[in-house]
DSSP file (Angstrom, degrees, kcal/mol; ACC not computed):
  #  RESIDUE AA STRUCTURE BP1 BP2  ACC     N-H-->O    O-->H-N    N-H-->O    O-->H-N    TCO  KAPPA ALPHA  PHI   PSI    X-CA   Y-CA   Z-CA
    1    1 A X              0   0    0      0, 0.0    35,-0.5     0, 0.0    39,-0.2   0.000 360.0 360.0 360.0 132.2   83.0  109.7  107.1
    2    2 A X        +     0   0    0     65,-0.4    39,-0.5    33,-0.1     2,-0.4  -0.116 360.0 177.0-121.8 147.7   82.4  106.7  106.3
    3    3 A X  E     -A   67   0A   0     64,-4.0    64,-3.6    37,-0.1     2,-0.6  -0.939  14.7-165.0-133.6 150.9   85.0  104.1  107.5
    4    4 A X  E     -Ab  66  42A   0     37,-2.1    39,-2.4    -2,-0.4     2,-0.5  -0.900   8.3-171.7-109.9 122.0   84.9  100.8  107.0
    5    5 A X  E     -Ab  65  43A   0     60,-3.6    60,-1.6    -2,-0.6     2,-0.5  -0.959   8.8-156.9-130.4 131.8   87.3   98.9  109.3
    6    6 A X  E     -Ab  64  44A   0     37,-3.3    39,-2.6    -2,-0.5    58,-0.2  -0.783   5.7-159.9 -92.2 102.1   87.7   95.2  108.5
    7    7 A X  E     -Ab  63  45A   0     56,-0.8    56,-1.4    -2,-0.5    39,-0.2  -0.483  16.2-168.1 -60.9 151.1   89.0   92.7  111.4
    8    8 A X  E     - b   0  46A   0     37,-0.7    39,-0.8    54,-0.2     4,-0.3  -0.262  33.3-121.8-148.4  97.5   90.2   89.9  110.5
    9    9 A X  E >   - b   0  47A   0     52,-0.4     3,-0.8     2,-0.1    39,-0.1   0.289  38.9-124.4 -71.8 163.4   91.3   86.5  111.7
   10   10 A X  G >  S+     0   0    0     37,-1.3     2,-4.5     1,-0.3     3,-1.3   0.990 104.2  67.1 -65.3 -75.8   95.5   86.0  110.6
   11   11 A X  G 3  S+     0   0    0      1,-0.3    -1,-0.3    36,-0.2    -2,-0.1   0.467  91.6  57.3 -31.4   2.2   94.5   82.7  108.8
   12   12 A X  G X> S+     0   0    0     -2,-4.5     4,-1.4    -3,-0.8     3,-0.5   0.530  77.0  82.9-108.8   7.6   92.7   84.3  106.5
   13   13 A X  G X4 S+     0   0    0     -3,-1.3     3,-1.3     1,-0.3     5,-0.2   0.974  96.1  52.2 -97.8 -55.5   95.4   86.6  105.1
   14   14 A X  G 34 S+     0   0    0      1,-0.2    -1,-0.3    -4,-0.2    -2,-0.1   0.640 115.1  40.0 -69.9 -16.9   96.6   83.3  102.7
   15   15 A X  G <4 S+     0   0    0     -3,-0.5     2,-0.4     1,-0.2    -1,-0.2   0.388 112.6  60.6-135.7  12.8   92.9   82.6  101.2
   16   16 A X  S << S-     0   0    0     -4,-1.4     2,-1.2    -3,-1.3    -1,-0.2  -0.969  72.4-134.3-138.0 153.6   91.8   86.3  100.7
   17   17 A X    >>  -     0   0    0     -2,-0.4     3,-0.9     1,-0.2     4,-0.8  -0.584  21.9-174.6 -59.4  60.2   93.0   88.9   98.8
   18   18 A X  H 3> S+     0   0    0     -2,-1.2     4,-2.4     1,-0.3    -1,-0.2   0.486  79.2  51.7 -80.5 -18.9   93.0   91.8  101.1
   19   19 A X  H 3> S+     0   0    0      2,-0.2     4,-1.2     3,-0.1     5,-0.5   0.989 114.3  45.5 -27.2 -67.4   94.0   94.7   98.7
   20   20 A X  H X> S+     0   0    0     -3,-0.9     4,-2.2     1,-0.3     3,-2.0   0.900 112.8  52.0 -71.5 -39.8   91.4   93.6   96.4
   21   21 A X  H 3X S+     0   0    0     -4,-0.8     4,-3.9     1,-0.3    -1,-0.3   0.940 117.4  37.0 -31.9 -59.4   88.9   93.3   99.4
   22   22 A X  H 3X S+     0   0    0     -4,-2.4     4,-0.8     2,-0.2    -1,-0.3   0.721 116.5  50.3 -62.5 -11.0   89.7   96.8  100.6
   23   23 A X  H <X S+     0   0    0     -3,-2.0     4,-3.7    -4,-1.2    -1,-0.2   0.791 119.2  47.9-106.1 -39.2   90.0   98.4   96.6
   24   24 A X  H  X S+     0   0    0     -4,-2.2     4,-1.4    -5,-0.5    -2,-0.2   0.860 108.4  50.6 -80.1 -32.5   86.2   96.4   96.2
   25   25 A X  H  X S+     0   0    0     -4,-3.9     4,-1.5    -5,-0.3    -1,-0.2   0.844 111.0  47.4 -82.2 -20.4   84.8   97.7   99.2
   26   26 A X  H  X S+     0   0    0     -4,-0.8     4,-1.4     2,-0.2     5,-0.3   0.893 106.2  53.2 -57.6 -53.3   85.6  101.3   98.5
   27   27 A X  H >X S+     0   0    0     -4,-3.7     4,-2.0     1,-0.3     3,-1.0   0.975 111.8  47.9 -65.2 -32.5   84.5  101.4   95.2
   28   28 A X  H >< S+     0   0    0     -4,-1.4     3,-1.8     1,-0.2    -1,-0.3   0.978 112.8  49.5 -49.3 -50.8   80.9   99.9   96.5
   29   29 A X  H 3< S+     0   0    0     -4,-1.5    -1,-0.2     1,-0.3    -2,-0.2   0.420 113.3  47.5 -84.6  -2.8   81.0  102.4   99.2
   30   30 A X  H << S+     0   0    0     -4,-1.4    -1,-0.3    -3,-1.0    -2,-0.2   0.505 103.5  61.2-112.9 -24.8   81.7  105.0   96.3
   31   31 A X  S << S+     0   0    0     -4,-2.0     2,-0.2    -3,-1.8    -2,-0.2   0.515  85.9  93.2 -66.2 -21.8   79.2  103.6   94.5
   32   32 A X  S    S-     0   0    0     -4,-0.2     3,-0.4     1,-0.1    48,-0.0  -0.635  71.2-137.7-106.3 143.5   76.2  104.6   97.4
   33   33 A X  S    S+     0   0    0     -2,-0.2    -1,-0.1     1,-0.2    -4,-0.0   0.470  94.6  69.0 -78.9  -5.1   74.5  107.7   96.8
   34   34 A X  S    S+     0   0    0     42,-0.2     2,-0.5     2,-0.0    -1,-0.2   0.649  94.7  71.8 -97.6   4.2   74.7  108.7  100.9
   35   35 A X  S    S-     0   0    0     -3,-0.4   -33,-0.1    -6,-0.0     3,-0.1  -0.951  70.6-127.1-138.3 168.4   78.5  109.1  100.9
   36   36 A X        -     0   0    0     -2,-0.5    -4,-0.1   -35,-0.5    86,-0.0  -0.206  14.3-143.6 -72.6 147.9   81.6  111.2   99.8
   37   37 A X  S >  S+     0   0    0     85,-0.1     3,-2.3     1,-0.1    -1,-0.1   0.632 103.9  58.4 -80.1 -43.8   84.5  109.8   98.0
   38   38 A X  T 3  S+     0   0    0      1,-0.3    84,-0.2    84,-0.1    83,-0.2   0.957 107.3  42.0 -58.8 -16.4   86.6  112.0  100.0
   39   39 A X  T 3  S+     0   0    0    -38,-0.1    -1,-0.3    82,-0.1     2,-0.1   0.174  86.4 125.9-108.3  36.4   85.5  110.6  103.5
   40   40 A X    <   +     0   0    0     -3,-2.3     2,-0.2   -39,-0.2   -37,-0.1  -0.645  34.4 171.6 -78.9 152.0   85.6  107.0  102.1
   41   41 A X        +     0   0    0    -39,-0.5   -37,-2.1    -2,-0.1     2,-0.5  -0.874  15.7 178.6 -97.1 118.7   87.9  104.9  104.3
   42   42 A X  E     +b    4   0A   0     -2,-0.2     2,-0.5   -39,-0.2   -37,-0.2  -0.963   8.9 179.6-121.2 145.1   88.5  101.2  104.4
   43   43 A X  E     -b    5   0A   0    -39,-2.4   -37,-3.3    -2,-0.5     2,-0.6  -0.964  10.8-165.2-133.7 119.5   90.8   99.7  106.7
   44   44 A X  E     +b    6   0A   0     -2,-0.5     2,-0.5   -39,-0.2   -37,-0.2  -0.920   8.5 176.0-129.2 128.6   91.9   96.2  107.2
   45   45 A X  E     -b    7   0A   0    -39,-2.6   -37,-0.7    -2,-0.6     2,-0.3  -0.967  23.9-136.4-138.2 104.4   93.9   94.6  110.4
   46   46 A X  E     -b    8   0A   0     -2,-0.5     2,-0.8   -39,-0.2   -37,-0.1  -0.592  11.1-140.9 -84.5 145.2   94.7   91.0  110.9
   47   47 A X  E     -b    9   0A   0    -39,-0.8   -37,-1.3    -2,-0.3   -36,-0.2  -0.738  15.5-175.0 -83.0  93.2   94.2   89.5  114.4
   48   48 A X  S    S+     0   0    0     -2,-0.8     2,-0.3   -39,-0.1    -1,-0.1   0.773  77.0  38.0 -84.1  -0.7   97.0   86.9  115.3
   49   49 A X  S    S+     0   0    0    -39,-0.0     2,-0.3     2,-0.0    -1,-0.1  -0.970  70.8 126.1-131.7 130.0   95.3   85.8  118.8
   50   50 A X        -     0   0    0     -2,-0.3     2,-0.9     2,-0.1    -3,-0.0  -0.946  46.3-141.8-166.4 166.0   91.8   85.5  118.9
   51   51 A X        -     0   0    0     -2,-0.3     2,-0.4     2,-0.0     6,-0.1  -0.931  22.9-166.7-139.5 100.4   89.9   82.3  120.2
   52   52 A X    >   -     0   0    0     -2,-0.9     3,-1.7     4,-0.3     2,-1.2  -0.959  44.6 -48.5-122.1 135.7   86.4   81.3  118.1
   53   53 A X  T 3  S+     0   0    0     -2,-0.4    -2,-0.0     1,-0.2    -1,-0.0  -0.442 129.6   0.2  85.4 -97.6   83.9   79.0  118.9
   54   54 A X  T 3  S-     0   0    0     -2,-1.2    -1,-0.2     2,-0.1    -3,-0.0   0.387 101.6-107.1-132.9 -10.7   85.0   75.8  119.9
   55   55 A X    <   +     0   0    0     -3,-1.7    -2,-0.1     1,-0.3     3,-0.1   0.645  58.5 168.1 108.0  29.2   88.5   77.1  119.4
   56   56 A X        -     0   0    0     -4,-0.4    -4,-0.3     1,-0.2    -1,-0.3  -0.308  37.8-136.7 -56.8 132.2   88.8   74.8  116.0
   57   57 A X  S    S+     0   0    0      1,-0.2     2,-2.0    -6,-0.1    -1,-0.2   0.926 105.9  63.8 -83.4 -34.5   92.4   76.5  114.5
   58   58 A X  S    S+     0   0    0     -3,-0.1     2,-0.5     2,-0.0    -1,-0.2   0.425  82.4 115.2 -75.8  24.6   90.5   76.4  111.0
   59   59 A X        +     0   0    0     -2,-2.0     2,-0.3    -3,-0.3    42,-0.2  -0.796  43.9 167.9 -79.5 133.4   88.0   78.9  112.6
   60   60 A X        -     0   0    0     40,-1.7    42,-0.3    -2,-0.5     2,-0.2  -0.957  22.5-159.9-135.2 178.1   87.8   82.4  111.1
   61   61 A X        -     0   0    0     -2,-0.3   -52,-0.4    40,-0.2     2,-0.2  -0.883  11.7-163.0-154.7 175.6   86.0   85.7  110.9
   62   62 A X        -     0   0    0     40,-0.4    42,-1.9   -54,-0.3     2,-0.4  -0.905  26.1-171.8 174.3  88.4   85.9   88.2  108.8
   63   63 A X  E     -Ac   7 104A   0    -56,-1.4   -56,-0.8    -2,-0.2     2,-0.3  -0.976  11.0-165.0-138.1 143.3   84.1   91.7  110.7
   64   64 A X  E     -Ac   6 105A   0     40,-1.7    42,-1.8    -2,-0.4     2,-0.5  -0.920   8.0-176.8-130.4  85.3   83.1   94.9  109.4
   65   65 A X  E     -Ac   5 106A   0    -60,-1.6   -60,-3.6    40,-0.3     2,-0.6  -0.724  16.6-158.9 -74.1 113.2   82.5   97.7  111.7
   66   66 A X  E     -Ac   4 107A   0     40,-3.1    42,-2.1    -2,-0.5     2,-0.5  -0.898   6.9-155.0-105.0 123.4   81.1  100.9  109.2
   67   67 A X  E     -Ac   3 108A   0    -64,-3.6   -64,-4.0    -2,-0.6   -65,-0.4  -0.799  20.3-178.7 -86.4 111.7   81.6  104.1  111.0
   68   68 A X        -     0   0    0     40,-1.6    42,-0.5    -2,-0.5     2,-0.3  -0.379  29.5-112.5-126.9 171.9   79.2  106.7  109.8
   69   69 A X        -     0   0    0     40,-0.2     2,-0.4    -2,-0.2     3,-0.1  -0.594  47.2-109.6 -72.7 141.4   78.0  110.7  110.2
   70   70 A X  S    S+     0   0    0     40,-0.4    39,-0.0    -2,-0.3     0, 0.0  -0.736  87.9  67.7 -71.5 133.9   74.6  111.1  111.7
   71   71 A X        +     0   0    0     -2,-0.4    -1,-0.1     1,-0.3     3,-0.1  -0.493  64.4 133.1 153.0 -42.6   71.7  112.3  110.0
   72   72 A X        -     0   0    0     -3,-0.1    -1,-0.3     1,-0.1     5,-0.2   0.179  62.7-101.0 -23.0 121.2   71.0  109.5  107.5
   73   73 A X     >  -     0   0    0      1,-0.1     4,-1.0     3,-0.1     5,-0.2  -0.278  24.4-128.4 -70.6 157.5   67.7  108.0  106.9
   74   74 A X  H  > S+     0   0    0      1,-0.2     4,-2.4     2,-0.2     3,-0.2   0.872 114.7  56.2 -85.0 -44.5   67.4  104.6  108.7
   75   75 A X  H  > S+     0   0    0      2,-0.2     4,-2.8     1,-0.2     3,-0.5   0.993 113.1  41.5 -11.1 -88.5   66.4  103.3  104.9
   76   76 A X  H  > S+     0   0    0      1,-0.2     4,-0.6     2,-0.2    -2,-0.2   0.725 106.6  56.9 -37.2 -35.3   69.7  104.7  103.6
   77   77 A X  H  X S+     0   0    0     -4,-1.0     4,-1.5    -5,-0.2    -1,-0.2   0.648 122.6  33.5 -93.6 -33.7   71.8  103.5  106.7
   78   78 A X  H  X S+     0   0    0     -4,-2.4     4,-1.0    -3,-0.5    -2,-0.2   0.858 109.7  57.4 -91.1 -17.3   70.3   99.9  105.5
   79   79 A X  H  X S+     0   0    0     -4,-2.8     4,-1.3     2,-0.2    -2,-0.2   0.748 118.7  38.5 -80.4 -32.5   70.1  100.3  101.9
   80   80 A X  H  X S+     0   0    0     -4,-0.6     4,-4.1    -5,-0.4     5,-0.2   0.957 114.0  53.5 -56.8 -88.2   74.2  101.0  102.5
   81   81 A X  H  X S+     0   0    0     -4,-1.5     4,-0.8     2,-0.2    -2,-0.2   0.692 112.8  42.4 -28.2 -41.4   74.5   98.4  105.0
   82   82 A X  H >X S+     0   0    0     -4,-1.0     4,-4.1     2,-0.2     3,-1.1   0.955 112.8  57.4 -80.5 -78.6   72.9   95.5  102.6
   83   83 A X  H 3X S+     0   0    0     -4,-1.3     4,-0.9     1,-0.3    -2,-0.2   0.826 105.7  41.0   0.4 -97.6   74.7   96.7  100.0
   84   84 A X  H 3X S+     0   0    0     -4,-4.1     4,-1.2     2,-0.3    -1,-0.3   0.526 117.5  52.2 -66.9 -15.3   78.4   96.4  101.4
   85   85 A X  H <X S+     0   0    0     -3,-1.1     4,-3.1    -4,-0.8     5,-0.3   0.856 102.2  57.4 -18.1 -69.1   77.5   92.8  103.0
   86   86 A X  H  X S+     0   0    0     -4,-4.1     4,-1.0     2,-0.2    -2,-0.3   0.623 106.7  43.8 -53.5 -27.9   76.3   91.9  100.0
   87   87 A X  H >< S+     0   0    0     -4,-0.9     3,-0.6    -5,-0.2     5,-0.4   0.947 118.9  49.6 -83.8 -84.3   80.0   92.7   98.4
   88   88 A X  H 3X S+     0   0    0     -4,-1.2     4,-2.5     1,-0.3    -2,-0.2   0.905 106.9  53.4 -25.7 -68.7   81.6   90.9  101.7
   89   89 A X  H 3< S+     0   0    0     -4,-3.1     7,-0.3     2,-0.3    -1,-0.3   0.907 114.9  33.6 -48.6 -54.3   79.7   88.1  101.4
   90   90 A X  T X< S+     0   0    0     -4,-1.0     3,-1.3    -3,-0.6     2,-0.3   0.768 118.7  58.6 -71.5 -84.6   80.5   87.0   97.3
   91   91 A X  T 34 S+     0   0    0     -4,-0.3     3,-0.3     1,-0.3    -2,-0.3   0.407 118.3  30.0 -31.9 -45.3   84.0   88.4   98.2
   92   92 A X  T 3X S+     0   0    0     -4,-2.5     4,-2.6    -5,-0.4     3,-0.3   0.225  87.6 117.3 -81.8  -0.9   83.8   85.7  100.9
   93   93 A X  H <>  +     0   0    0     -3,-1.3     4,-0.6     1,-0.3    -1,-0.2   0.716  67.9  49.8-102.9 -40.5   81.9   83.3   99.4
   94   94 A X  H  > S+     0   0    0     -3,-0.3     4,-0.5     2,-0.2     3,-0.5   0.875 114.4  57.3 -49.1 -36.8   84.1   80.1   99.0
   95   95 A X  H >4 S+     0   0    0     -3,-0.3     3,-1.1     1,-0.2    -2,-0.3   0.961  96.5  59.7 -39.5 -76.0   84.7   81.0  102.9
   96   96 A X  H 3< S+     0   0    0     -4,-2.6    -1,-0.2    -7,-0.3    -2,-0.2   0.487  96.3  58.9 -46.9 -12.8   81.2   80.8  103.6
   97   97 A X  H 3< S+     0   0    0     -4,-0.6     2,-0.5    -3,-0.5    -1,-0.2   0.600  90.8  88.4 -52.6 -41.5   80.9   77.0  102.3
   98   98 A X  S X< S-     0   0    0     -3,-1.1     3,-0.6    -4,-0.5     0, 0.0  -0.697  82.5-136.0 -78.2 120.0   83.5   76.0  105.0
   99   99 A X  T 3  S+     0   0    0     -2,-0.5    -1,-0.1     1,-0.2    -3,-0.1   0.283  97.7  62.1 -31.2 -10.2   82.0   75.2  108.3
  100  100 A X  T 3  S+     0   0    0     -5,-0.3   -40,-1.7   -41,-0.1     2,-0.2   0.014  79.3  89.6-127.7  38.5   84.7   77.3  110.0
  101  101 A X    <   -     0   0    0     -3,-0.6     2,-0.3   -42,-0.2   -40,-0.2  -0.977  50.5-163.7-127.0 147.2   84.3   81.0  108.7
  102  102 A X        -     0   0    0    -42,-0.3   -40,-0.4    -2,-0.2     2,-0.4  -0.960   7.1-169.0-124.7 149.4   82.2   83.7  110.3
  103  103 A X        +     0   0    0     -2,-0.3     2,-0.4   -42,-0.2   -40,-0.2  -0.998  15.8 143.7-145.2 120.7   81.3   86.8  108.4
  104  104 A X  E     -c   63   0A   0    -42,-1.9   -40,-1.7    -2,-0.4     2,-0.4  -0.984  26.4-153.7-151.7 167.0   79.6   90.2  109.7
  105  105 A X  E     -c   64   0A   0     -2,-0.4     2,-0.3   -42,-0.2   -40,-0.3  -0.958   3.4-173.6-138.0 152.5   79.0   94.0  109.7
  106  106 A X  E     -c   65   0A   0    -42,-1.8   -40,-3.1    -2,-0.4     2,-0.3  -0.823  16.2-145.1-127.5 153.7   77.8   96.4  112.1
  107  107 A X  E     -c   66   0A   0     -2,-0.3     2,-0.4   -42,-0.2   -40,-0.2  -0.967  15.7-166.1-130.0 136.1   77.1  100.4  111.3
  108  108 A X  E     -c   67   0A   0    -42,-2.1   -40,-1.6    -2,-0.3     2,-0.4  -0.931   8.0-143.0-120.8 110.0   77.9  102.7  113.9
  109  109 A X        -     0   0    0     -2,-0.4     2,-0.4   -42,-0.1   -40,-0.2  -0.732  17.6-129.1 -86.7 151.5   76.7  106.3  113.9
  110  110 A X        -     0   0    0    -42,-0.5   -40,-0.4    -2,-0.4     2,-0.1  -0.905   9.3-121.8  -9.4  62.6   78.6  108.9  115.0
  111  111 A X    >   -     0   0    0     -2,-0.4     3,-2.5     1,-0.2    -2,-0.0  -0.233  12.1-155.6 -91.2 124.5   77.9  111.6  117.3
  112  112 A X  G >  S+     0   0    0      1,-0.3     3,-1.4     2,-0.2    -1,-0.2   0.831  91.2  63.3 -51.1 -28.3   78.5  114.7  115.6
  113  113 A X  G 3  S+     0   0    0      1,-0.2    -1,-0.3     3,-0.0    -2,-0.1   0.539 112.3  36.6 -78.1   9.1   79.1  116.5  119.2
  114  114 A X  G <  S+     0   0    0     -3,-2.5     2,-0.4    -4,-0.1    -1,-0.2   0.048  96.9  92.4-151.9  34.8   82.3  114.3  119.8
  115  115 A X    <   -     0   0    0     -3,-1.4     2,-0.4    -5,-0.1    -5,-0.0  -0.989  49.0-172.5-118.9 152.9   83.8  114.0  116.4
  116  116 A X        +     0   0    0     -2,-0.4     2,-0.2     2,-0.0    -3,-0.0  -0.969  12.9 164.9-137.7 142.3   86.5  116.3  115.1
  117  117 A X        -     0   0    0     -2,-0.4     2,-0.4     2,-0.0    -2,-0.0  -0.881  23.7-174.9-120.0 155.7   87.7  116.3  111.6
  118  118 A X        -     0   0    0     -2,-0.2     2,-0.3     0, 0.0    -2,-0.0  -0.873  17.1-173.4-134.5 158.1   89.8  118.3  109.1
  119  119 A X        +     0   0    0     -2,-0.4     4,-0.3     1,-0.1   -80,-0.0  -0.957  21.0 178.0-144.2 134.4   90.0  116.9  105.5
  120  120 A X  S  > S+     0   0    0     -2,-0.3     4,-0.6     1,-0.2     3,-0.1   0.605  81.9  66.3-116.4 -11.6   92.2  118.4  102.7
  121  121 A X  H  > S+     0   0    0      1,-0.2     4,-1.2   -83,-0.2     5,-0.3   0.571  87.0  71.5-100.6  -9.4   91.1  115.6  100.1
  122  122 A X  H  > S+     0   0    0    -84,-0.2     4,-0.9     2,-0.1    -1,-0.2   0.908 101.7  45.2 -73.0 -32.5   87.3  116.9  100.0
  123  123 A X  H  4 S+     0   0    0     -4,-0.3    -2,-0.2     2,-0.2     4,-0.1   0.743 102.0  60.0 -25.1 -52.5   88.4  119.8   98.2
  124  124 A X  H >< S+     0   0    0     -4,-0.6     3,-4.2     1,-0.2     4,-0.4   0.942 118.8  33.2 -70.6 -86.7   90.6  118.0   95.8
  125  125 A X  H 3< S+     0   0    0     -4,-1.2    -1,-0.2     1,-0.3    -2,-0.2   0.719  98.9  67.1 -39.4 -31.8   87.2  116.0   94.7
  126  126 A X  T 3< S+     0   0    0     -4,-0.9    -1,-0.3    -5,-0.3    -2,-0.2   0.540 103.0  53.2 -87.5  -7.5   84.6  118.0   94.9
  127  127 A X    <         0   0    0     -3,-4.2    -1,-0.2    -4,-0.1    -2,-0.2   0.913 360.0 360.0 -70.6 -58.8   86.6  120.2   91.5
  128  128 A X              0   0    0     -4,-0.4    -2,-0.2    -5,-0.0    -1,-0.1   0.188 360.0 360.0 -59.7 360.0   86.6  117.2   90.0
């Protein structure tokens, strides 16, 4: 852990770059001293039905649920949190000018007694 999975509405797939979103939110998230490169995720999924607002079609969003390990100080979990917004947000930022974009993120912790993992790529880094 951690994964970042980005919703998104399908209208937005023509006025961002969602490679470079996902390439830009790892490397922030690779950048924070409370996580792994090897358990980095990011993940991004366009929505093609979803209904916002006032139902305006030039409505969009733009959501970030970060999926996290337990134990982290609440500090960290914000210092993180702020952090990878703050990346969304200029990444978004012509978006945010338009009256019809919404933009947010949530962090979700984990509970260690009902997650299972194996990972073969923590290895790989952790010579490196």
């Amino acid at each position: 852990m951690p994964h970042l999975e980005l919703t998104y509405s399908k209208n937005l797939a023509e006025r961002l770059d969602i490679d470079e979103l996902c390439a830009g939110a790892n490397a922030i998230m690779r950048s924070l001293p409370i996580f792994e490169a090897g358990g980095i995720r990011v993940r991004a999924e366009a929505r093609s039905h979803y209904a916002i607002a006032d139902c305006d079609p030039n409505n969009a969003f733009l959501d970030g649920v970060l999926r996290i390990g337990a134990g982290r100080s609440e500090e960290a979990k914000r210092e993180a949190g702020e952090a990878i917004f703050a990346f969304l947000a200029e990444f978004a930022a012509p978006l945010l000018q338009d009256p019809h974009f919404a933009l947010s993120l949530e962090i979700r912790e984990i509970d260690p007694i009902l997650s299972w993992k194996k990972n073969s790529i923590h290895s790989r880094l952790r010579k490196s």
